[in-house]
Structure formats: C-alpha cells, structure tokens
FIDRENMI-136099 format. One record per residue (C-alpha): residue number from 1; residue in three letters; chain; x, y, z. Coordinates in nm, 3 decimals, padded with zeros to 5 digits. Layout:
N
R   nr  rest  kette        X        Y        Z
R  NUM   Ala      A        X        Y        Z
...
//
This chain:
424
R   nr  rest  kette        X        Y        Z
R    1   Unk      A   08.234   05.216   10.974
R    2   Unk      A   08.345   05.588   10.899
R    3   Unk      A   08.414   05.618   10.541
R    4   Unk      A   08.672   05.903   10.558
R    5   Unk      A   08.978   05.838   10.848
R    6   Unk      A   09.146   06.216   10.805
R    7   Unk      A   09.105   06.489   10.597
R    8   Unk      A   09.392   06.772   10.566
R    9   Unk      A   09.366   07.098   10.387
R   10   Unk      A   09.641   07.271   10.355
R   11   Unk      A   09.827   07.588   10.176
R   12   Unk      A   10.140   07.655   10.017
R   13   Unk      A   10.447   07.474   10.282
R   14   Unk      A   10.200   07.481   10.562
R   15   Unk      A   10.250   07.152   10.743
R   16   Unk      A   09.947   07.223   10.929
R   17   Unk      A   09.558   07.169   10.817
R   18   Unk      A   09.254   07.421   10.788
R   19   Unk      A   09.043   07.155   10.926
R   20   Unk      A   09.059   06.971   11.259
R   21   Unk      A   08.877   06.667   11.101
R   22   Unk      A   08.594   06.490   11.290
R   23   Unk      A   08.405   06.219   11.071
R   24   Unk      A   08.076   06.339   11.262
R   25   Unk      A   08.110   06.669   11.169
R   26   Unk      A   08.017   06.698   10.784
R   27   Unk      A   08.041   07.103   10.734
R   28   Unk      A   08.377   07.330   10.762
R   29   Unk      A   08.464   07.675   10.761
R   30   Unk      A   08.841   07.811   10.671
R   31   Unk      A   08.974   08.137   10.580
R   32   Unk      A   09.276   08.192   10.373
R   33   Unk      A   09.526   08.463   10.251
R   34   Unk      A   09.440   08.715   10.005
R   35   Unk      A   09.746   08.616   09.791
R   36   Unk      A   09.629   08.207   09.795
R   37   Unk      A   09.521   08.075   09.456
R   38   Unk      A   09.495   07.750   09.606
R   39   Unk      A   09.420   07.497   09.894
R   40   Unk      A   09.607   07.096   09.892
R   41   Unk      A   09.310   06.846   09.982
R   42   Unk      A   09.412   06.522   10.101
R   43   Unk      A   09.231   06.273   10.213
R   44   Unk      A   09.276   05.889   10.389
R   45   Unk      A   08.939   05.680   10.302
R   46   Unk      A   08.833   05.315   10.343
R   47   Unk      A   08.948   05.142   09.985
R   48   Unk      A   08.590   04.986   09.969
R   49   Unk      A   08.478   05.340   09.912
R   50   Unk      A   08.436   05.607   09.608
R   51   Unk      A   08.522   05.937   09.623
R   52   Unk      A   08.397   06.260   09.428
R   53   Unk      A   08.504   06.618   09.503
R   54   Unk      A   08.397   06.913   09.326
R   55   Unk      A   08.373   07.272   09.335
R   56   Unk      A   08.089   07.512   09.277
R   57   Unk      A   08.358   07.751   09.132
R   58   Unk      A   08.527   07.706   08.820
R   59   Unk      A   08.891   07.667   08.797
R   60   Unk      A   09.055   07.700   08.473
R   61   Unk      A   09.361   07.877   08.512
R   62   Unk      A   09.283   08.218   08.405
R   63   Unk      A   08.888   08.149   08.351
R   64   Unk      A   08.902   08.080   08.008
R   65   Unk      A   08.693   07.801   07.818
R   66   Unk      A   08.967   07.597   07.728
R   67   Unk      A   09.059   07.330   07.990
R   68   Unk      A   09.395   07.113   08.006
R   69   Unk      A   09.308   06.801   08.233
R   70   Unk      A   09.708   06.773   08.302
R   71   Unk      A   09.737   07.101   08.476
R   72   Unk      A   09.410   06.995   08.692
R   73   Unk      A   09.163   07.235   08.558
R   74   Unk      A   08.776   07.202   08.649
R   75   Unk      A   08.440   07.352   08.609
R   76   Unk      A   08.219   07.410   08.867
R   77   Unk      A   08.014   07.102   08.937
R   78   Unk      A   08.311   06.823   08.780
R   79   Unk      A   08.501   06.637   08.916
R   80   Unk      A   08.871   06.812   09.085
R   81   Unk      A   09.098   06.579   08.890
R   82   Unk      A   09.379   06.382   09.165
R   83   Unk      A   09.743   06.544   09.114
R   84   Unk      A   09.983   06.251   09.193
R   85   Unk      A   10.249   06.452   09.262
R   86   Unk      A   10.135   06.602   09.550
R   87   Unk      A   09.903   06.310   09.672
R   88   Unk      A   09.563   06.505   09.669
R   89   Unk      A   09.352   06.773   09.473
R   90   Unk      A   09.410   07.104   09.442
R   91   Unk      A   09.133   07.319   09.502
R   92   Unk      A   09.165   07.616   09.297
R   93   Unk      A   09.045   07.969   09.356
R   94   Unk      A   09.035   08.238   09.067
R   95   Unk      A   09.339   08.456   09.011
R   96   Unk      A   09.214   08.744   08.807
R   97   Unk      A   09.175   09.137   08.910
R   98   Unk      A   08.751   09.107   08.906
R   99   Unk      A   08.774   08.846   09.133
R  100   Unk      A   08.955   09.099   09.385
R  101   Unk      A   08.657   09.378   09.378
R  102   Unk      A   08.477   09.150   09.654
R  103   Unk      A   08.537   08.836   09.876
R  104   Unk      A   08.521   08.545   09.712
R  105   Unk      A   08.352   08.172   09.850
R  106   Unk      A   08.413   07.868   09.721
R  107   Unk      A   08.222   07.561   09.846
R  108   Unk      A   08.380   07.233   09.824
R  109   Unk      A   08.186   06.865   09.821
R  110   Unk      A   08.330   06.568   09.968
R  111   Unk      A   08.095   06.262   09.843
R  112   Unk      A   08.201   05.954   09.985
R  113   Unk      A   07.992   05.576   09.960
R  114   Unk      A   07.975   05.269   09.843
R  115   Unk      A   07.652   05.093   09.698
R  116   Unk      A   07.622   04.900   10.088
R  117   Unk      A   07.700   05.185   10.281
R  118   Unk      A   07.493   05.446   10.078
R  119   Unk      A   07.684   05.814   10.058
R  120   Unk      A   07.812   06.066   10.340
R  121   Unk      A   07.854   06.450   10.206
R  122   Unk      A   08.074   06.643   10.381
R  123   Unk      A   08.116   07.019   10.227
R  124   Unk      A   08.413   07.254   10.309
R  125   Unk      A   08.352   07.646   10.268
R  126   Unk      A   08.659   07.839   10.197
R  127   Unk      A   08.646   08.210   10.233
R  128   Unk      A   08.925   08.474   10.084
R  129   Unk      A   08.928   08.843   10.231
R  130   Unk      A   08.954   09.058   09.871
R  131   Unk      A   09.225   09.251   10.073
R  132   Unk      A   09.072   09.570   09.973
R  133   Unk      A   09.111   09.725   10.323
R  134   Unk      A   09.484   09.697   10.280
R  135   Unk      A   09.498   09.801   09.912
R  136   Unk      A   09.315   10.124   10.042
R  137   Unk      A   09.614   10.238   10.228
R  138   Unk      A   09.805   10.277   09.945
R  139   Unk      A   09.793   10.571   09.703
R  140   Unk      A   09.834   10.567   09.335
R  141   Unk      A   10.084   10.804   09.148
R  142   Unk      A   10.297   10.816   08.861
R  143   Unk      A   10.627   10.985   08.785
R  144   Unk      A   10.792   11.098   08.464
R  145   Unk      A   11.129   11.080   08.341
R  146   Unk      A   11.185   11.309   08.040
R  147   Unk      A   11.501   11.106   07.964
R  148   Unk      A   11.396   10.825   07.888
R  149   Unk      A   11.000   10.927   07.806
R  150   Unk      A   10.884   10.697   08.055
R  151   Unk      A   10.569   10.770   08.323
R  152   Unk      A   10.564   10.503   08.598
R  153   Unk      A   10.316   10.461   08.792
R  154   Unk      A   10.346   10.351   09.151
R  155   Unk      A   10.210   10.282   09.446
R  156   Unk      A   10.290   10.439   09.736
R  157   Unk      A   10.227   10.348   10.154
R  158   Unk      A   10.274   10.638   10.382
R  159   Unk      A   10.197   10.539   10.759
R  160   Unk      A   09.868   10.713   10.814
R  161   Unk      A   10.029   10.869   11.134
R  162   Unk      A   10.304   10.988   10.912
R  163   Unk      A   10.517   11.242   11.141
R  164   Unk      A   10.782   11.471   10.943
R  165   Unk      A   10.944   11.456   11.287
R  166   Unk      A   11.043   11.140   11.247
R  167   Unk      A   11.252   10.914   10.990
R  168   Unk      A   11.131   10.592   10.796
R  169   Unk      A   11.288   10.311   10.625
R  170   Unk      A   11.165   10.255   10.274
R  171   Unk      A   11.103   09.906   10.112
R  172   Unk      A   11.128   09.934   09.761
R  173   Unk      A   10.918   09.637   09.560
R  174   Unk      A   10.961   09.513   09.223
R  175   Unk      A   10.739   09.267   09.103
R  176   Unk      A   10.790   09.028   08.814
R  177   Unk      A   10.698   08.971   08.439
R  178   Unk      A   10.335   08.864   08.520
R  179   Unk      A   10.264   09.209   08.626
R  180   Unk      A   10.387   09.406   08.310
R  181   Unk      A   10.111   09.321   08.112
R  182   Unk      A   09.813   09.381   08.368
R  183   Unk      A   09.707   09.672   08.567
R  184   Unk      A   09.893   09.792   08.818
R  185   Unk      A   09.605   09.684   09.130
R  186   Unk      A   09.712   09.301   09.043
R  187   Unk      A   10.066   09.362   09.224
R  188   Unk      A   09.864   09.455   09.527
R  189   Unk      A   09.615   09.193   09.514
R  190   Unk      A   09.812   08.905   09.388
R  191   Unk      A   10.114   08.978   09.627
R  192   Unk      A   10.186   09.061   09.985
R  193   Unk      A   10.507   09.222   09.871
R  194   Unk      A   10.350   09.565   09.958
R  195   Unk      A   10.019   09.520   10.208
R  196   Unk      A   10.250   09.303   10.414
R  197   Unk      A   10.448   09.564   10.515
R  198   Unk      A   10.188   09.788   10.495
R  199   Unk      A   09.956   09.572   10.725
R  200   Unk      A   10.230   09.576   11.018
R  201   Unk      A   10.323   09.928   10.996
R  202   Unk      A   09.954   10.073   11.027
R  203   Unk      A   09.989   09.807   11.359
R  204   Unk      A   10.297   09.975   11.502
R  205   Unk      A   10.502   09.698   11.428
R  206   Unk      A   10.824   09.806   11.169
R  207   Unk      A   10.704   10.139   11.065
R  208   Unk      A   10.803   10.263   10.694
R  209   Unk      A   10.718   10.370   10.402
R  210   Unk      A   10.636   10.125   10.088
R  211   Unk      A   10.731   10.218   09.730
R  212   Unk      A   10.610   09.910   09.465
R  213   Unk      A   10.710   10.105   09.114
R  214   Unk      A   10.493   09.928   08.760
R  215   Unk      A   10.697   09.846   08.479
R  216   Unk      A   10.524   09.908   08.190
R  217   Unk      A   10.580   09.805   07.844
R  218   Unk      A   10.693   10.111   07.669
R  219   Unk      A   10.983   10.005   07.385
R  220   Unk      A   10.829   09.692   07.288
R  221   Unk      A   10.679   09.346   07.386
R  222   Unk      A   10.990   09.215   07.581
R  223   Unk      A   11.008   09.531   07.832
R  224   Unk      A   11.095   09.435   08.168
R  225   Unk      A   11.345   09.618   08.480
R  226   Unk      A   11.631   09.360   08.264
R  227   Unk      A   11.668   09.202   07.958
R  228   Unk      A   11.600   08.836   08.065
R  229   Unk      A   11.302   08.890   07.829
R  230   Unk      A   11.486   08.948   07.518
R  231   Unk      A   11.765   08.747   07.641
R  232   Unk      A   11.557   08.436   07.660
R  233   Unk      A   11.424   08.547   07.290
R  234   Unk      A   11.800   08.536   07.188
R  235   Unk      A   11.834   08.931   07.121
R  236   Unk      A   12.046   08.984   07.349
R  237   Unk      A   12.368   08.835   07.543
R  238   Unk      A   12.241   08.901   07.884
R  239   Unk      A   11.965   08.839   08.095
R  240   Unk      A   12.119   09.115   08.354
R  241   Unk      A   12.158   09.409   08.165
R  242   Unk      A   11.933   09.716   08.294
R  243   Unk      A   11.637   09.874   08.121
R  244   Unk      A   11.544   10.215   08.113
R  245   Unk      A   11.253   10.143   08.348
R  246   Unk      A   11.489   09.995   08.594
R  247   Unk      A   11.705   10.312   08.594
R  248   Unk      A   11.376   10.517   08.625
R  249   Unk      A   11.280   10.347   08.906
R  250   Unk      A   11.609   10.432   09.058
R  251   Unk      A   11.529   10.781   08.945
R  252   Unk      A   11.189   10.769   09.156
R  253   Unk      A   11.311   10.653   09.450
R  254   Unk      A   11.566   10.939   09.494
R  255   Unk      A   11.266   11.192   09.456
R  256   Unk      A   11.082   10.996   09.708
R  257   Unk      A   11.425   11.080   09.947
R  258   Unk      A   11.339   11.427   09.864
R  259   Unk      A   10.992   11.457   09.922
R  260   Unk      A   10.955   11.234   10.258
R  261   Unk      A   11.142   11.183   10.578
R  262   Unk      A   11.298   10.850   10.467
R  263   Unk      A   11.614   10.699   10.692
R  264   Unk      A   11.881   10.658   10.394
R  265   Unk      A   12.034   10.418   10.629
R  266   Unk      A   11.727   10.197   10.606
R  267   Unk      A   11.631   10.102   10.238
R  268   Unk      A   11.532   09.804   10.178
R  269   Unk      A   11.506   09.608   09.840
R  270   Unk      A   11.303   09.342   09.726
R  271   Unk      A   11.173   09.134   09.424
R  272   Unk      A   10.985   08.879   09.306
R  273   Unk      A   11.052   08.677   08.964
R  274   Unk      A   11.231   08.880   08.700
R  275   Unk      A   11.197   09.201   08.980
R  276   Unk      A   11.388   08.951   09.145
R  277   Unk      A   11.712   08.979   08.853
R  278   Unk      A   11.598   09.331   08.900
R  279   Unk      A   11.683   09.370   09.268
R  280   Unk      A   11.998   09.187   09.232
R  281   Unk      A   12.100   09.440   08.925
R  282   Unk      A   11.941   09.813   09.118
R  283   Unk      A   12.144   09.684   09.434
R  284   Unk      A   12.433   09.652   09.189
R  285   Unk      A   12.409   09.961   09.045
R  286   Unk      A   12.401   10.172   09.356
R  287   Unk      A   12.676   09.962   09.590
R  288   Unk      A   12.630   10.116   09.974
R  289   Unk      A   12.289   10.213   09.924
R  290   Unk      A   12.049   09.927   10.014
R  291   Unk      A   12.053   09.768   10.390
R  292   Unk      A   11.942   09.475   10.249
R  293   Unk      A   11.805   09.280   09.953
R  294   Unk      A   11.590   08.976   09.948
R  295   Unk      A   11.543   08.835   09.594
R  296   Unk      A   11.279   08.607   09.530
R  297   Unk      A   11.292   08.318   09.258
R  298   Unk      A   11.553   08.535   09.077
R  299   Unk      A   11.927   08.512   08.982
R  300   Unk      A   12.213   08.769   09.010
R  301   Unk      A   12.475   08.867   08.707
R  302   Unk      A   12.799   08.612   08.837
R  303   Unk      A   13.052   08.905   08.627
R  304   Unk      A   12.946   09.143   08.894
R  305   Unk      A   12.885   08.951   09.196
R  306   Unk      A   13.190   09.211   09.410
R  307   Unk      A   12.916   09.460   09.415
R  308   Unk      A   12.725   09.272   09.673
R  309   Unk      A   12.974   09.278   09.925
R  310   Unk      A   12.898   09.354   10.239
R  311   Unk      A   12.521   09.401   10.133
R  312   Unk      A   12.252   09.188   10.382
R  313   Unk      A   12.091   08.949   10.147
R  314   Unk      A   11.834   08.613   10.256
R  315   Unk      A   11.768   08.446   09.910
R  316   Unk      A   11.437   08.286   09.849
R  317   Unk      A   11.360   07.985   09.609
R  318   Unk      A   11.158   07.681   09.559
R  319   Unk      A   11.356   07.345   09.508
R  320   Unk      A   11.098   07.262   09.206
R  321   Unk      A   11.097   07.588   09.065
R  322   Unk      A   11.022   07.525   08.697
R  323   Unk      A   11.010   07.865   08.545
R  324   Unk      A   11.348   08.010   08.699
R  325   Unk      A   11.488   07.631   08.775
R  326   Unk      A   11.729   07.631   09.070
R  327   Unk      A   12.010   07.442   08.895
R  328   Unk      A   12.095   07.733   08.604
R  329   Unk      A   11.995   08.009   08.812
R  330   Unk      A   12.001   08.038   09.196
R  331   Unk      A   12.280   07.782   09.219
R  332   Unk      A   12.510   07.935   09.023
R  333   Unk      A   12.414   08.288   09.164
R  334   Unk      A   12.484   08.102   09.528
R  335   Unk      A   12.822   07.939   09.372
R  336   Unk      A   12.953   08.302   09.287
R  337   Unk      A   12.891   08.407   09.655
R  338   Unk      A   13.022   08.147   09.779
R  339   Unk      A   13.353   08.220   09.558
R  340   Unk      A   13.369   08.603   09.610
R  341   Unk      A   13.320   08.497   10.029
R  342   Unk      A   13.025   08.722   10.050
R  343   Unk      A   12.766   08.592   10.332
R  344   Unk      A   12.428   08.557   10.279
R  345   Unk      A   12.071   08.371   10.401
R  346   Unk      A   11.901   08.142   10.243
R  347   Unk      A   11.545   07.963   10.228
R  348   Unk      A   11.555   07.727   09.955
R  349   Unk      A   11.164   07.577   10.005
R  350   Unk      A   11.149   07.218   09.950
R  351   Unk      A   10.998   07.020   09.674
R  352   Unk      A   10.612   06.981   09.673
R  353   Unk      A   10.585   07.301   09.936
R  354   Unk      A   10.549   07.522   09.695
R  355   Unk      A   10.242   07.376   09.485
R  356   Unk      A   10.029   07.604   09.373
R  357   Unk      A   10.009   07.784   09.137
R  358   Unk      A   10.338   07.676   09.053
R  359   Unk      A   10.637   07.608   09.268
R  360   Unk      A   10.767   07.926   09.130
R  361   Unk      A   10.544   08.153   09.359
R  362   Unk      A   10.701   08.118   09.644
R  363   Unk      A   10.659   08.464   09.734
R  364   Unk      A   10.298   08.349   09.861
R  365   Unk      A   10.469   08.293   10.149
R  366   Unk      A   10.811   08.497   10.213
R  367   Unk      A   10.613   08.769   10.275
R  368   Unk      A   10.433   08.623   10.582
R  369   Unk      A   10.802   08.467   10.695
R  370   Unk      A   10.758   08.687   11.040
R  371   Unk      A   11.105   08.567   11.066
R  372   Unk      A   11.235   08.806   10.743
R  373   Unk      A   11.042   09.081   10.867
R  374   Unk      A   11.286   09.076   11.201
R  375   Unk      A   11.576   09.030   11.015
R  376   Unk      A   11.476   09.312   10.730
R  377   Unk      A   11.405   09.581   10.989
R  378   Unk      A   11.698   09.521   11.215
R  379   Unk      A   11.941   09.578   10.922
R  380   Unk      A   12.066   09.916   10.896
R  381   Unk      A   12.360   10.113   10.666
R  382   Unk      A   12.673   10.167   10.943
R  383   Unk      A   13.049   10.128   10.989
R  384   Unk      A   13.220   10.129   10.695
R  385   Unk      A   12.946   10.107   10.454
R  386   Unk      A   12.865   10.447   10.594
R  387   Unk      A   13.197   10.588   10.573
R  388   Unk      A   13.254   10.430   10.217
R  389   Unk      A   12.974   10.654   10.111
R  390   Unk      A   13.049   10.961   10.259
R  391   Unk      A   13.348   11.001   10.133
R  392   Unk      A   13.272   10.867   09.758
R  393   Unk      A   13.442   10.507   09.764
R  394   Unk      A   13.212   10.231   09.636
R  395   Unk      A   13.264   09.855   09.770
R  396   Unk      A   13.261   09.611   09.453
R  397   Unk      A   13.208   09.650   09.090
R  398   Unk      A   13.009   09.930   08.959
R  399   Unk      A   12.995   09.840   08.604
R  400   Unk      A   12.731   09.971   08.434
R  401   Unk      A   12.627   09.616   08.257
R  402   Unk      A   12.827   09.290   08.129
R  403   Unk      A   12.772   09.001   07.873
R  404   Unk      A   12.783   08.651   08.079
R  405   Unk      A   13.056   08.444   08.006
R  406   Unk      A   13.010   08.133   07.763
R  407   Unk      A   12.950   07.885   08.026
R  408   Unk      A   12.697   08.105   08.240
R  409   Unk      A   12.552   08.153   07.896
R  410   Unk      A   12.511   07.750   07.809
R  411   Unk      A   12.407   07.677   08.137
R  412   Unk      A   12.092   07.993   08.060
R  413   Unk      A   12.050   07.853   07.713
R  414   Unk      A   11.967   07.520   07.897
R  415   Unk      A   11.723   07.668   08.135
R  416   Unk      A   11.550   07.824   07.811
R  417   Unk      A   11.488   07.502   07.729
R  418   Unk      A   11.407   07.326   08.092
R  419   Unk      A   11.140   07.615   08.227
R  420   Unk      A   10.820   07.765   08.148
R  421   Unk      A   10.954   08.127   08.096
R  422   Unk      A   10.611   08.242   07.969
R  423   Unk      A   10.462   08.200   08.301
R  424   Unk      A   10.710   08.422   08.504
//
C-alpha cells in the first residue's frame, strides 16, 4: 500500500502543481518566483496513516521570536500547522530585504507511517532566484522638490540599448504602505511591479522605460501618496486627498519627459495597495495624460469618478481581500463606473487564490498576467484624447481634492473596522 495517493504544491491562483507526484519517487526539486512568500501543500493520504511536515527554515512572519499558531507560523524543525481554509499547509519562505542578498532554499519533509507500515520520507526542495540580476538593471536616484522640501528617491529602468533615436513608453509604479517604512530595494525585491517590465524589455518584448518613485515619510508617521493613512486614524475626511509626495512624484515624472525620449502618448500608471488610491488620484489629477491605469487592491475617490473617462483601466482585486475588503472599496469604486458609463476591465481573483501572504497581495501575480502586459502596451493616447490636450480642454473633473460624501464615508468607517489596515 502507498501511503501518500497525490501530492500538489502550488502558488498563489495557480491551478497547476510544482510536482508531478510519483509515490516511488521520494525527492523533488521546484523553483519559484522571486516575489513568492509562499507555496500551498496539499496532500491525499491513506486515513490509517500520520502525517508530519516541517521545514528546515523558520517561518514566523517577519522572523521575529514571537509566534501566533493562528496565522500558521513555524520554526524550523516543527511541525507546519494545517490551515483549514485552504485545505493544506502553507509553506512559508522569509520576506525580509537580507533574505534577498542571495538565493534562498528551503527543504521540506513529508513523514508519512503508521506503527505496521513503518515511515516513508519524502523531502521537497524549493529554490527562489534572489532576483538580483533584474534589480541590477535598475539605477538608483533621487530628486528634490524645493516646494515641498521633499528628496525622492527612485528607481529608474532605462533599456540597456537605450537609442535617443527612438521613443519609449514609461510605466510609472507606485507601491503601497508596506514600502514607506523600509528601504527602497524591498519594492524591487518584494514586487514584480518594476523587474517585470524590466525583464521583457531587456528581451525585446514591450520596450520602455520604468520609473517606481519611494514615498518616504517626511511630515509625520501617517505619510503616504493619500491620506487613507490619516483618514483611517480619523484626522481627516478623506482617504483620497493627495499628499505632497504624490504631487512630487508628478513633479518627477515630467523631468523624466525632459531628460529621456519618452512617447507622451504611452504612459502608463500603476499601483499596488494604497499606490493603488494613489494611481486612481495622479490619473485624476492629470485627465488626458495616462494611456492607461491598472490599480491593484485599491479604491478610487466616487466625487471625482468623471475624470476617468475615457482613460483604459483593468482593475485588480482579490474576492477575500481583508485589508482593502472588496465590499467598501472596489465595489463601490466599480458602482461609480458603472453609473458615470465609463468602461473598464476587471480581474476580481477568487476566494482562496490569493493565499499567501494574505489575499491582499494579489499583485504576486498581475504582474506575470502576460495577458495585461498585451493589453498595457497596445494602449496608446489618440483621437480625441489627443486633441483634448492640445488644445487645453480636460475630459472630467479636475478638482484638486474632495471630502466623500456621508454614505461613502460610513461604508469606509465600516471597512476600518472589517480589515487589517496595518498590514497594507
């Protein structure tokens, strides 16, 4: 009798497993992506049987001594607790910057037996690239804005056959409130939002230049490109007004327009998380610019929704999302399209696809959606989006910022209360 029948491992809303399981074979090999934090084990075992998996690498969330048995932390050589909720065990592999410098391994042991049968091992390697190949094409700068006394620094892709002859669309990233407080290397190496591009423009495919601006904290603790930080602190009426590093952001990518052969026809805008509400508010701010926008676990402000007309957007959310939860955010951001008529697309991810770390990182996998990348680089400024902006006339409302209205504002006030906002 075989103890173990099948054995899937899998990664975020990948229906398909790592392993091509063969009870005869005891030892696998699987790579994943840079950006995965995790791998879903699942097995289908003889009842008569025990099972014990562990990990030679710890897996508290961010390292730290501390453990919490309910969000399925281990340490290396313990048991991987079972997560019912997505029927198997989440192998976890370490999030934080050090852990980037080199590849990491993890080894995983399958111990299956009973006191008749005695006990089969079967071990599972996992390997993760550090990504530091693709990092390396990027440069680091930093720009200042004597306005508002702000340096940003950013990272910047140039295509390292750059030709001044030629003209390149620019993707703009914006990544969310995790980022604020750490260095500016974890966007790059806990995101594809920039090496994706990055990775298929150095291969010919969609050539362009990548901007991914760092907002840091420089007013106090609740800095962010909005104010959905002091908003959900209740210090301010809006999650949607902008902040000065927003605006400087702005400010950096028209000096970028000046220093390199970008196509103004071709800007594209993205964001993940709060750079999500970001996104949604720069694209607001500067109607007729952007080609297109895809926002990311975010939400858009519903008293300026005309702004967005005719703009290209595909939406992207998890159905479980319980830091920016669907139901106060990204439906009533998809109601107020729907009202105003303007067309968009939209992935909404089902639940349990999304599962680690959270169903709120989705972004693990819009950026390898080879799908988007068609879409993105086929959209283009043209018609009468280009003649609205040569002669001055803006589609939509350009108003520099607005309260939400009472009900927006309960329905926020409830999310406060629903979500997790801490781990945006």
């Amino acid at each position: 009798m075989k103890p173990i029948k099948d054995l899937k491992l899998t990664i975020n809303t990948s229906t398909e497993s790592l392993i091509k399981f063969d009870p005869d074979i005891k030892k696998y090999e699987v790579t994943v992506p840079t950006d995965c934090f995790g791998a879903l084990l699942r097995l289908d075992y003889e009842p008569e049987f025990y099972i014990s998996i562990r990990s030679d690498r710890d897996a508290g969330r961010f390292g730290y001594a501390d453990l919490d048995p309910n969000m399925g932390d281990y340490i290396a050589g313990t048991e991987i607790p079972y997560y019912e909720y997505y029927g198997g065990y989440i192998i976890r592999l370490e999030k934080r910057e050090a852990f980037f410098e080199y590849d990491l391994d993890a080894t995983v042991t399958i111990d299956v037996g009973s006191t008749e049968h005695g006990t089969d091992r079967y071990e599972i390697h996992i390997h993760r690239d550090s990504g530091k190949k693709l990092r390396a094409l990027f440069k680091e700068e930093s720009f200042y804005d004597g306005e508002f006394d702000i340096t940003m620094p950013y990272y910047l892709y140039v295509p390292t056959n750059y030709d001044r002859r030629k003209k390149y669309p620019l993707v703009i990233g914006l990544h969310g409130t995790g980022e604020v407080m750490e260095p500016i290397c974890a966007v790059l190496m806990k995101t594809q939002m920039g090496t994706a591009f990055a990775e298929a423009s150095e291969a010919g495919t969609n050539e362009c230049i990548v901007l991914i601006p760092k907002c840091n904290v420089r007013y106090d603790e609740d800095d962010n490109w909005t104010t959905l930080n002091q908003f959900i602190r209740q210090r301010t009426d809006s999650p949607f007004w902008p902040m000065p590093q927003l605006k400087v952001a702005w400010k950096l990518v028209e000096q970028l327009m000046k220093d390199y052969r970008i196509d103004d026809k071709r800007l594209y805008l993205t964001g993940i998380s709060s750079g999500a509400f970001g996104a949604y508010v720069m694209a607001m701010e500067h109607p007729d610019t952007f080609a297109a926008l895809v926002p990311v676990a975010g939400a858009a402000n519903p008293e300026r929704i005309g702004a967005l007309k005719q703009l290209p957007m595909w939406i992207f959310h998890a159905s479980d999302d319980p830091v920016i939860v669907p139901s106060y955010t990204l439906d009533p951001t998809l109601a107020c399209l729907d009202k105003a008529g303007i067309k968009y697309r939209l992935t909404r991810y089902p639940e349990k696809q999304i599962f680690w770390q959270s169903a709120h990182f989705c972004w693990e996998v819009v950026y390898k959606d080879k799908e988007l990348m068609e879409w993105l680089f086929s959209q283009r400024l043209g018609g009468l989006k280009k003649i609205r902006r040569k002669i001055g006339i803006h589609s939509g409302d350009k108003k520099e910022g607005q309260a939400i209205n009472d009900e927006i504002n309960e329905i926020a006030s409830q999310a406060i209360e629903a979500a997790e906002f801490k781990a945006l």
